[in-house]
Legacy VTK file of the C-alpha trace (Angstrom):
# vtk DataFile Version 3.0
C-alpha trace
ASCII
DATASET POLYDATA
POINTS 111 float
45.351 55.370 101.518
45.782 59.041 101.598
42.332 60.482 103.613
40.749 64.113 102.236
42.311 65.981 105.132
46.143 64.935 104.183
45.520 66.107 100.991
44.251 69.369 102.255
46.992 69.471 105.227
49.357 68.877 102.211
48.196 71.572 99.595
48.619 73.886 102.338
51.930 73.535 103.001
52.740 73.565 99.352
50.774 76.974 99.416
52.751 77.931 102.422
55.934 77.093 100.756
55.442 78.925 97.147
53.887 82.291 99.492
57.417 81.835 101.794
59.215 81.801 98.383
57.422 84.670 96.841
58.434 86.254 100.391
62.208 85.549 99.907
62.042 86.814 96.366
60.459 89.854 97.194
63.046 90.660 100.042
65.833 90.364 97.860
64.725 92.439 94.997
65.858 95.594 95.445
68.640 94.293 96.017
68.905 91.943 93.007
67.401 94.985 90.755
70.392 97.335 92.004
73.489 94.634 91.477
71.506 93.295 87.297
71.304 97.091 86.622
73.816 98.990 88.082
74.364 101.749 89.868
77.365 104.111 89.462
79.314 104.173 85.596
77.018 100.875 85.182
78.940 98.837 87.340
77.084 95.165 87.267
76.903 92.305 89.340
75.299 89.354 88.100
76.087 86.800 91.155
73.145 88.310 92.633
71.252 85.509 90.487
73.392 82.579 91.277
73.985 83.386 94.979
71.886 85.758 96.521
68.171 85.018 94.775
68.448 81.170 95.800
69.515 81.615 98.999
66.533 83.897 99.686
64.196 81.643 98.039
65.038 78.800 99.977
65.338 80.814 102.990
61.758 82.268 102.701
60.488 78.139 102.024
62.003 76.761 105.305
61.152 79.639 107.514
57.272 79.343 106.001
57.341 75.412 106.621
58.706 75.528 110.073
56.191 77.764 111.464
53.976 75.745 109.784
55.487 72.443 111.466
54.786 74.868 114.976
51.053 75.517 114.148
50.849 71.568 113.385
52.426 70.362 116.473
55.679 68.678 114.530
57.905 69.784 116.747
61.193 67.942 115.415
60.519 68.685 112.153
60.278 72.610 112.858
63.645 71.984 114.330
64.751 70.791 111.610
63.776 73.143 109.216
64.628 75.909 111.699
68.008 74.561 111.044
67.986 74.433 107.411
67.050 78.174 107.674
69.821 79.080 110.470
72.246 77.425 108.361
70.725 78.944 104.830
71.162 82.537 106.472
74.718 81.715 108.191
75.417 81.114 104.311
74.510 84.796 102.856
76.064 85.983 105.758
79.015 84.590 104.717
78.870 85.360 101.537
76.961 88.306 101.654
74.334 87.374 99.319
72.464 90.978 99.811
75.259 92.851 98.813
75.060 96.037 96.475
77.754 96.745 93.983
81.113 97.880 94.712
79.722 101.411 93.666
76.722 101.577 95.426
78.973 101.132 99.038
80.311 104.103 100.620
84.162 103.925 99.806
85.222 107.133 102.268
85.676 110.823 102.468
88.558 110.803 99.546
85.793 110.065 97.060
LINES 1 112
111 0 1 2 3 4 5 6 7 8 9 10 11 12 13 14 15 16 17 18 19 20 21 22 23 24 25 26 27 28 29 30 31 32 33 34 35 36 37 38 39 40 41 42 43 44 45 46 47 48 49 50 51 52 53 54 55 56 57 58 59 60 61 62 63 64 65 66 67 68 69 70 71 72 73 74 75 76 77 78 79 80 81 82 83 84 85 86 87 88 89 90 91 92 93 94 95 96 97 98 99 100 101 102 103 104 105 106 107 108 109 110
């Protein structure tokens, strides 16, 4: 039977997830804003959605839950989830989820 201080331990790592979310989201906005709306002749990128805003969503979540796995004591599961987030960020590196359009990057001196 679930006591009254696992359902408040529990509510605040819910809370601590959607405020690590809303953290994510609000890291990769100006970056999402500049690839939905263009920068130079319009130029668009819309993968911003599919890669980059769930990546830093989920980022933000894991990073928020294993320092909250820290403050708790849980030590394996904050490994774990430090994991998930090493592994979440070795993805947008690798596919370089924060990236502007083309136009927005410095192409040289001949332009």
């Amino acid at each position: 039977m679930e006591t009254r201080q696992d359902a408040v331990t529990g509510t605040i790592g819910c809370a601590a997830a959607v405020l690590g979310t809303l953290a994510g989201i609000a890291a990769w906005l100006p970056y999402g804003r500049k690839g939905l709306f263009g920068a130079f002749e319009g130029e668009t990128n819309p993968a911003v959605l599919w890669l980059g805003l769930p990546v830093m969503a989920l980022g933000g979540a894991t990073a928020t839950l294993a320092v909250l796995a820290v403050v708790r004591g849980h030590r394996r599961l904050a490994a774990g989830l430090a994991a998930a987030t090493a592994a979440l960020a070795a993805f947008g590196y690798t596919f370089d989820v924060l990236a502007a359009p083309q136009a927005l990057q410095d192409c040289g001196s001949p332009c």
